[in-house]
C-alpha positions as semicolon CSV with decimal commas, in nm:
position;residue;x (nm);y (nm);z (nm)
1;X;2,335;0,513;2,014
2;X;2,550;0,209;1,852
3;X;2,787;0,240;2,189
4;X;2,448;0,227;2,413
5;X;2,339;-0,073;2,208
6;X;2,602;-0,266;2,252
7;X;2,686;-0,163;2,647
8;X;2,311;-0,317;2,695
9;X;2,385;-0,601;2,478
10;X;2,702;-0,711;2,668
11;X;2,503;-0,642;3,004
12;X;2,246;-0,896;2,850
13;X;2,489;-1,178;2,801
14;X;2,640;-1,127;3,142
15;X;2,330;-1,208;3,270
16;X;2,291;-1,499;3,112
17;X;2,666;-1,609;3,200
18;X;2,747;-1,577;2,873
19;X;3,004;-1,325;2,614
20;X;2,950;-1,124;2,355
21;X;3,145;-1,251;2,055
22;X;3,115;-1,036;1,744
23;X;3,117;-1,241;1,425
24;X;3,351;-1,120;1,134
25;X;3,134;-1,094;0,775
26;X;3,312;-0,990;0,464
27;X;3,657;-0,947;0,612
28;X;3,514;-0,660;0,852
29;X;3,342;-0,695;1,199
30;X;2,959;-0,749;1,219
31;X;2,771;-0,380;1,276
32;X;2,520;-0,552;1,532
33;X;2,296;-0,223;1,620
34;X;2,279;-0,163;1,235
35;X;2,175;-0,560;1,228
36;X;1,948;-0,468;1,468
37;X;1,803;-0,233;1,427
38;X;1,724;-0,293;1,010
39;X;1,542;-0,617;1,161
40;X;1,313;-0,490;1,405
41;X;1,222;-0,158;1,226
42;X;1,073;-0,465;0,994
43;X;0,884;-0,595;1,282
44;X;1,122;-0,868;1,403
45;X;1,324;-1,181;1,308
46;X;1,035;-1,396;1,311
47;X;0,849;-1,153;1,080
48;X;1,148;-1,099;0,816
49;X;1,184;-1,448;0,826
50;X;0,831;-1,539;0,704
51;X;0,835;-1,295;0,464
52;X;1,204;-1,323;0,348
53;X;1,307;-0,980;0,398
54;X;1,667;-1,113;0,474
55;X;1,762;-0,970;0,107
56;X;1,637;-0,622;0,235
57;X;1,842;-0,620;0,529
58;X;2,169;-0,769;0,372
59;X;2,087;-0,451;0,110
60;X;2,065;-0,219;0,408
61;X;2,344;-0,289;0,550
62;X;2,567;-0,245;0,233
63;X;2,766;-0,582;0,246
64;X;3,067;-0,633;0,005
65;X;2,990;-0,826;-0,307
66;X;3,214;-1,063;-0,230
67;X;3,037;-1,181;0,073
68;X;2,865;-1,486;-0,008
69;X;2,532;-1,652;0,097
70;X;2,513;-1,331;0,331
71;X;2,159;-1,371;0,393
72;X;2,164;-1,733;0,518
73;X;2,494;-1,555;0,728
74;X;2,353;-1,275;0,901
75;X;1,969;-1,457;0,958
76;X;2,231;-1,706;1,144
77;X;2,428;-1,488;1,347
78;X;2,095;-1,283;1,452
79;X;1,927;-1,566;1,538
80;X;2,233;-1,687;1,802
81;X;2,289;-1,342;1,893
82;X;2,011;-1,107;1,891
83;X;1,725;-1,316;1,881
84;X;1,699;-1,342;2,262
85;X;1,767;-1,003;2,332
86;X;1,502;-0,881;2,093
87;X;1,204;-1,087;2,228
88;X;1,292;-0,957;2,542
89;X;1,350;-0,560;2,488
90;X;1,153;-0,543;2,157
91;X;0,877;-0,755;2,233
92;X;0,875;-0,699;2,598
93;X;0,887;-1,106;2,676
94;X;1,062;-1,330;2,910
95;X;1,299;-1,555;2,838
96;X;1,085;-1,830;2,903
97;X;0,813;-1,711;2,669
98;X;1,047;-1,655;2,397
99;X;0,933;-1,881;2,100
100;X;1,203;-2,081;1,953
101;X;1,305;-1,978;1,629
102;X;1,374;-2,233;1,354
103;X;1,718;-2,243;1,213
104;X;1,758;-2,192;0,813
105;X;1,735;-2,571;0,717
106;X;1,446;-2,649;0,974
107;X;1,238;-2,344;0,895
108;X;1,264;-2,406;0,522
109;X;1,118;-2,744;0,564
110;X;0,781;-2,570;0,720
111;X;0,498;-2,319;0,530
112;X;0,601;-1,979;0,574
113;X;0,323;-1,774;0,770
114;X;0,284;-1,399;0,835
115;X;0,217;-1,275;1,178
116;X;-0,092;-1,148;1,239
117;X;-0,173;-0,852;1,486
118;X;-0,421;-0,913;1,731
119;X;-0,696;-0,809;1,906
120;X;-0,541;-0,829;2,254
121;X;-0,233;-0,593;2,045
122;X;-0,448;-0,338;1,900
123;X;-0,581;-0,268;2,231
124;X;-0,253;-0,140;2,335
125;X;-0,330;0,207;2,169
126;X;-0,392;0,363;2,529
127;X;-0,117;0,280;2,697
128;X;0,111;0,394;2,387
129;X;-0,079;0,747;2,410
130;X;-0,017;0,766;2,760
131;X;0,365;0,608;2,662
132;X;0,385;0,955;2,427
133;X;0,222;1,201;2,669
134;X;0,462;1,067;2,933
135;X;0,745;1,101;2,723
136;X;0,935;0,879;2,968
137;X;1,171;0,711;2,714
138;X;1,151;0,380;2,840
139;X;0,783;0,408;2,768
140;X;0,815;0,590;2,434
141;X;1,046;0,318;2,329
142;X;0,773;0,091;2,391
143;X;0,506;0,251;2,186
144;X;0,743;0,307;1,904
145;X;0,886;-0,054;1,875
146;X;0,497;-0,149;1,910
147;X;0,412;0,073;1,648
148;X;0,702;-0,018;1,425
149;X;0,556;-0,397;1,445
150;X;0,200;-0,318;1,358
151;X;0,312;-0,048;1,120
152;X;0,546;-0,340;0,890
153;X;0,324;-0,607;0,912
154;X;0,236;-0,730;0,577
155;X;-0,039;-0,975;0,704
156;X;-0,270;-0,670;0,831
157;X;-0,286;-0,344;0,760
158;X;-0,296;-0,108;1,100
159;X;-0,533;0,147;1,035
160;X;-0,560;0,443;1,247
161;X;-0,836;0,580;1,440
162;X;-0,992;0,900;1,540
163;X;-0,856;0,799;1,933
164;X;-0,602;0,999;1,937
165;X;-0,279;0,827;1,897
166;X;-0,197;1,025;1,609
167;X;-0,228;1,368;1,781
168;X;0,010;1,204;2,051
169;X;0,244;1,075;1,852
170;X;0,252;1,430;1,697
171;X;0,284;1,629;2,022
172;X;0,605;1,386;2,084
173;X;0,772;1,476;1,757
174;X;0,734;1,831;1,812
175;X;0,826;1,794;2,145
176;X;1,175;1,593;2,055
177;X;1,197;1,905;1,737
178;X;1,224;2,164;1,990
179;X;1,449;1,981;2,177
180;X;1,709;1,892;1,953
181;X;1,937;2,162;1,801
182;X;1,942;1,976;1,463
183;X;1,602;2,046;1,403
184;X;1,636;2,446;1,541
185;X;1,569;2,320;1,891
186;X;1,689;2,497;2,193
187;X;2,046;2,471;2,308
188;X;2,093;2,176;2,570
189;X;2,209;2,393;2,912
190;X;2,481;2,257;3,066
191;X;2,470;2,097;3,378
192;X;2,645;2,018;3,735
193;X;2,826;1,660;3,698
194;X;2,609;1,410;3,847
195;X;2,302;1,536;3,775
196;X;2,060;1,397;3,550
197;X;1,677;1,463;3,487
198;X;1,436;1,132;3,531
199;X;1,475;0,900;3,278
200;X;1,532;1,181;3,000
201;X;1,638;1,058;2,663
202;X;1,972;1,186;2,525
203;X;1,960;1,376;2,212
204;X;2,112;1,074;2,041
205;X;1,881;0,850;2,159
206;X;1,586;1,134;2,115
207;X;1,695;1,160;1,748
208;X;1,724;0,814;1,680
209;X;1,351;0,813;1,828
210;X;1,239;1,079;1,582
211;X;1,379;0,867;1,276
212;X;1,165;0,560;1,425
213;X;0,827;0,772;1,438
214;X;0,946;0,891;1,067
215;X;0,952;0,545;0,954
216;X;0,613;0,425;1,157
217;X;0,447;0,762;0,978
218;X;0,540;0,648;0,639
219;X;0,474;0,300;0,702
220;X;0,125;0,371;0,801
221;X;0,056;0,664;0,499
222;X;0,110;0,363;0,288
223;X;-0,239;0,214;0,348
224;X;-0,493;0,401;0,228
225;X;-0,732;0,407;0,471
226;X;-0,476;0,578;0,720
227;X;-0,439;0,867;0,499
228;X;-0,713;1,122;0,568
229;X;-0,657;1,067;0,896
230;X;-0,293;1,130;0,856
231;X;-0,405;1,423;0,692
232;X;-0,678;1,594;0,893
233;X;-0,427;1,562;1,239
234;X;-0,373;1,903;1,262
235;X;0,015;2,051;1,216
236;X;0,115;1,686;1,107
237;X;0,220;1,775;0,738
238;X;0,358;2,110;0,828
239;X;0,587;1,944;1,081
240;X;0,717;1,695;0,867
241;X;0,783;1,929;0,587
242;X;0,997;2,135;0,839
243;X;1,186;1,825;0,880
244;X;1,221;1,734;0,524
245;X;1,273;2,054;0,442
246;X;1,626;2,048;0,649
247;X;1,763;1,781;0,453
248;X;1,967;1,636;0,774
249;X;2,028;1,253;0,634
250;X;1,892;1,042;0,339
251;X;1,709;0,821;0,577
252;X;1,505;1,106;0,726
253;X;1,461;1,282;0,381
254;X;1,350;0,973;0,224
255;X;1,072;0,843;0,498
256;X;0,977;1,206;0,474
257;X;0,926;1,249;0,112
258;X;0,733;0,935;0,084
259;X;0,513;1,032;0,340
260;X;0,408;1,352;0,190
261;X;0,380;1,141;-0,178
262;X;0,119;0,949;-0,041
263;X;-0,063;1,210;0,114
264;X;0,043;1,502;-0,136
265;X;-0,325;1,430;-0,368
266;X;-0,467;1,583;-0,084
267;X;-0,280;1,873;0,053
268;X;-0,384;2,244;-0,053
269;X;-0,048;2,401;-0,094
270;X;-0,190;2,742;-0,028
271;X;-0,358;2,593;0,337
272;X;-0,005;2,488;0,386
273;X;0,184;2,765;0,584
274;X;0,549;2,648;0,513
275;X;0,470;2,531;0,118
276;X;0,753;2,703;0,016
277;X;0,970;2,510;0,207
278;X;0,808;2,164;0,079
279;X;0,845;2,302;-0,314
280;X;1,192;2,418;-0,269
281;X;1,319;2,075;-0,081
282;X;1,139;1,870;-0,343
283;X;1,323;2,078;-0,654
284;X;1,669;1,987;-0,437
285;X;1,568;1,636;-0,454
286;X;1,523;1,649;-0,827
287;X;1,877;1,702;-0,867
288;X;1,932;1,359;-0,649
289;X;1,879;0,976;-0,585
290;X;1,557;1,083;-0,457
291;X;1,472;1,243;-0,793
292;X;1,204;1,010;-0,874
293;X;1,013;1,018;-0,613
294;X;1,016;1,398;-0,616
295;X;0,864;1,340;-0,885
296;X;0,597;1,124;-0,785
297;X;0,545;1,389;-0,494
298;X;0,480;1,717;-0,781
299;X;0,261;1,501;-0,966
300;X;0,032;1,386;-0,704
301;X;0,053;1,788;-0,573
302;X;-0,055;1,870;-0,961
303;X;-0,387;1,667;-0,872
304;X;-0,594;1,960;-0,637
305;X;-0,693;2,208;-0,931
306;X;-0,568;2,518;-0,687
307;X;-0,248;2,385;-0,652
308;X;-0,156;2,390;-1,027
309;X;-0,159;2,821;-0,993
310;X;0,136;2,809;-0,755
311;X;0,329;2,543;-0,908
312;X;0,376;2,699;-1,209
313;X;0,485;3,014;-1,035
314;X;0,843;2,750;-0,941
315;X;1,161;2,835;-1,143
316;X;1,304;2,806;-1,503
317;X;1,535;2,521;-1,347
318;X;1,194;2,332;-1,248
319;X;1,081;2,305;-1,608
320;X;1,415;2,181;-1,722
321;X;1,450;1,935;-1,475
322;X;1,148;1,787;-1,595
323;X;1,255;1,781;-1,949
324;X;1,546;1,565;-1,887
325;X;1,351;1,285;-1,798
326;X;1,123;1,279;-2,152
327;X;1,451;1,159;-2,317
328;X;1,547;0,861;-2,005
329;X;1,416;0,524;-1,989
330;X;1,249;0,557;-1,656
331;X;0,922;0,520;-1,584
332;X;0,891;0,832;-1,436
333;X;0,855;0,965;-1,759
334;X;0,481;0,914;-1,745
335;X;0,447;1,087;-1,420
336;X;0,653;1,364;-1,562
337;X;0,398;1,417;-1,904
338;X;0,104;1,409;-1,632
339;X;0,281;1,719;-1,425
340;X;0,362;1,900;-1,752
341;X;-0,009;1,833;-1,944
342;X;-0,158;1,971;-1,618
343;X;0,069;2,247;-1,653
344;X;0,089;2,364;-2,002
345;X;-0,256;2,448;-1,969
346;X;-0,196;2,707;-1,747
347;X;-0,068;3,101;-1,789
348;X;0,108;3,170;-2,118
349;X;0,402;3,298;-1,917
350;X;0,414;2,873;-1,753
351;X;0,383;2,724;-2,163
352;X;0,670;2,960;-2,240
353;X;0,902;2,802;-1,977
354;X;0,779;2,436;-2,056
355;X;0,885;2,485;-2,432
356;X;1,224;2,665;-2,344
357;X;1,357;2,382;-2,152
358;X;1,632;2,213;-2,335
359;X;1,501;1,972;-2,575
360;X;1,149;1,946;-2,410
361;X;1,012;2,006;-2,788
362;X;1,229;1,728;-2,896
363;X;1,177;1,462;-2,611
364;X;0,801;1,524;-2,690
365;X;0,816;1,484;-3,048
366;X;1,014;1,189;-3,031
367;X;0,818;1,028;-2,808
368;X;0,545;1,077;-3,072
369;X;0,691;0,937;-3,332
370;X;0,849;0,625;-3,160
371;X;0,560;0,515;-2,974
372;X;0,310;0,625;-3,224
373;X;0,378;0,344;-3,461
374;X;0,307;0,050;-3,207
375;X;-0,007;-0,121;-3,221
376;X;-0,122;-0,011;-2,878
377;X;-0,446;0,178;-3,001
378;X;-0,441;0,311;-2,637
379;X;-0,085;0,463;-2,619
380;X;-0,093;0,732;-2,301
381;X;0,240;0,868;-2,388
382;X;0,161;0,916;-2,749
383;X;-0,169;1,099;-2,649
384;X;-0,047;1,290;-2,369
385;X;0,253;1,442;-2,578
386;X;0,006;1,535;-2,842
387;X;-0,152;1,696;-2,553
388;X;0,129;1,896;-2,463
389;X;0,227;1,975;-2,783
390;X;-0,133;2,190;-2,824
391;X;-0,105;2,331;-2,545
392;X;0,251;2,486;-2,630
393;X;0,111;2,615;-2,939
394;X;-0,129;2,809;-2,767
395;X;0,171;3,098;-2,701
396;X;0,291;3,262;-3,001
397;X;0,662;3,284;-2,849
398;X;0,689;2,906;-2,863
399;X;0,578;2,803;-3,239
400;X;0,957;2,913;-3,359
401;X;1,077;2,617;-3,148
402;X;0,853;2,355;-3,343
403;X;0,932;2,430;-3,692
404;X;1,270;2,226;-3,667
405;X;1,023;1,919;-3,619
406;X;0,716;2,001;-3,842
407;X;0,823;1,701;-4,067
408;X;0,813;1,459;-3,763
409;X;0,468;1,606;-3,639
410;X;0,347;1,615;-4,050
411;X;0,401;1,213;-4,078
412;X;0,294;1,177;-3,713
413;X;-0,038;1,343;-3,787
414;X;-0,088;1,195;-4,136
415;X;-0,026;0,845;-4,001
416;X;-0,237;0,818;-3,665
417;X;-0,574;0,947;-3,633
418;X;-0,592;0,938;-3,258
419;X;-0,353;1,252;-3,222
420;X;-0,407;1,361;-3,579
421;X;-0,647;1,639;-3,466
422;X;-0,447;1,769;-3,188
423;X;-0,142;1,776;-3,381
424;X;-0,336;1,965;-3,716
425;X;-0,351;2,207;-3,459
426;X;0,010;2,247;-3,399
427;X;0,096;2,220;-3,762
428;X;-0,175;2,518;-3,832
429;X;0,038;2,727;-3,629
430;X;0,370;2,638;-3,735
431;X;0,188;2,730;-4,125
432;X;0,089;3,060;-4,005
433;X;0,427;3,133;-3,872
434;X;0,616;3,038;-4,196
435;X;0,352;3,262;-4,428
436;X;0,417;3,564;-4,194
């Protein structure tokens, strides 16, 4: 794809008389389609401009420390290099339409405003059905560098319809899934030299298609309005758990599992034929960068009452993944006591596993008796570990593990009466034990 980009890129300049110089940025040469493309998949230099994404991009594209000012740098050299060529491929405009784009010191001199999508835009949803039905892939690139605009524009939220786009932008996906072998597809024949199907994409360029609808489909899950729509397009979260579920690159993984996050409160795991698939992938996550917002994803998936009786059906290694994070600074600690209060309610068999996980008793407890002593009258953590902390007690097999802590739960109980009469609980138990 990066050799294609830069072939049409060289062809562009020609045109214009003109050559392709690649500028040099932190002693290595200037990845222009990774330039590129970070930009546009943010709806265009105009648009990370206004909204001074540049920070994003220079992030994105994993610049050396040592490079300095790099976002005045590379808004520079896209704006002398690119910024034609993406008004007229991205955009679909002519050179003489092209707006001209302030420079750094001129545009900082001016109000910043964010690019509004308009009417005239929005009615574009027709042809960009017929662009996916098609599947022509100059037309397909159209609708997807459309969508990608409306889908990362900050100054108004896109929100779907019941016309149909969604369905087609589905059928697409699935289309470009059985196509490509990564995803299980069929086996590309081969075929005589010289002979090439109309204006078919190349898997490269098909794949770096699918990543684009990934990114449009979380982009739009992330306004609210879009997601029961999202949702009720039938085969659309079963599909993109089979491609989360494959694990083929961080950047597909990660648009993935932030899709299904925001849509997670309202899947039924047991409507969901491949929700094995989805629970597996997310505990593999939990053991990575991602692990937070796997997280995120089980807690939201804790939320439908149902779902709760198959979650706690997941592995010992579940439970003490979730432990870990009672004794870390994050703040996916609180989503982690919400998956775990929701939890130890459950079987006896799902409080046993929750209380064997390495120092679970101990993260909760000391969470108790650290945050228990603030002022904050309406401490969640505090409350929520108390919570727990019943719950646990409610199997016999687990009151052995809290009499190394009945001192800490004593003073805890004696001290604040918002927990006290959960925790009496705990410490009736623990009493009972000892006189046995």
């Amino acid at each position: 794809m990066a050799e294609e980009f830069l072939k049409s890129l060289r062809k562009f300049f020609e045109q214009r008389n003109e050559v392709l110089r690649v500028p040099q940025i932190g002693g290595k040469e200037l990845d222009l389609f990774k330039l590129y493309k970070e930009v546009v998949s943010r709806g265009g230099f105009q648009q990370v401009s206004n909204n001074k994404l540049w920070k994003e991009v220079v992030t994105a594209l994993d610049l050396p420390s040592s490079c300095t000012s790099a976002s005045y740098n590379l808004r520079q050299h896209y704006h002398k290099i690119l910024f034609t060529y993406e008004q007229e491929n991205f955009f679909s405009k002519s050179e003489r339409s092209v707006p001209v784009a302030e420079p750094e010191q001129a545009a900082a001199s001016k109000p910043t405003k964010k690019i509004k999508v308009t009417a005239p835009m929005m009615a574009n949803t027709r042809r960009m059905i017929l662009a996916f039905d098609s599947k022509y892939q100059t037309e397909v690139n159209w609708a997807i560098n459309t969508l990608l605009l409306f889908s990362c524009n900050t100054a108004h939220n896109y929100q779907l319809e019941s016309n149909g786009l969604v369905e087609s932008i589905l059928s697409f996906l699935q289309y470009c899934l059985k196509k490509l072998p990564a995803f299980g597809g069929e086996v590309p024949m081969k075929r005589p030299r010289g002979v090439t199907p109309y204006d078919e994409a190349s898997y490269v360029v098909m794949m770096e298609q699918v990543k684009a609808i990934l990114l449009v489909l979380r982009n739009l899950s992330m306004i609210r309005n879009n997601e029961i729509i999202l949702f009720k397009c039938s085969g659309m979260i079963e599909a993109i758990v089979k491609i989360f579920s494959l694990l083929i690159d961080k950047e597909i993984t990660q648009n993935c599992l932030e899709f299904l996050t925001n849509l997670a409160k309202h899947i039924f795991l047991q409507d969901l034929p491949n929700y094995r698939d989805l629970l597996c992938t997310l505990m593999d996550c939990l053991q990575s960068d991602l692990a937070e917002s796997a997280i995120e994803c089980f807690r939201k998936l804790t939320l439908p009452i149902s779902n709760e009786e198959i979650i706690e059906q997941l592995p010992q290694i579940f439970f003490d993944e979730l432990a870990k994070w009672l004794l870390s600074t994050s703040q996916s600690k609180d989503s982690v006591l919400e998956i775990l209060c929701n939890l130890s309610d459950q079987s006896l068999a799902t409080k046993v596993k929750i209380a064997n996980a390495p120092r679970c008793i101990e993260g909760l407890v000391r969470l108790l008796t650290s945050i228990s002593q603030t002022d904050d009258a309406e401490d969640k953590q505090a409350k929520i570990s108390a919570m727990i902390l019943n719950n646990l007690s409610g199997a016999p097999k687990n009151v052995k593990l809290f009499v190394p802590f009945d001192t800490q739960i004593f003073a805890v109980a004696a001290s604040d009466e918002r927990i006290s009469g959960l925790l009496c609980n705990v410490l009736f138990e623990i009493q009972d034990l000892k006189s046995n």
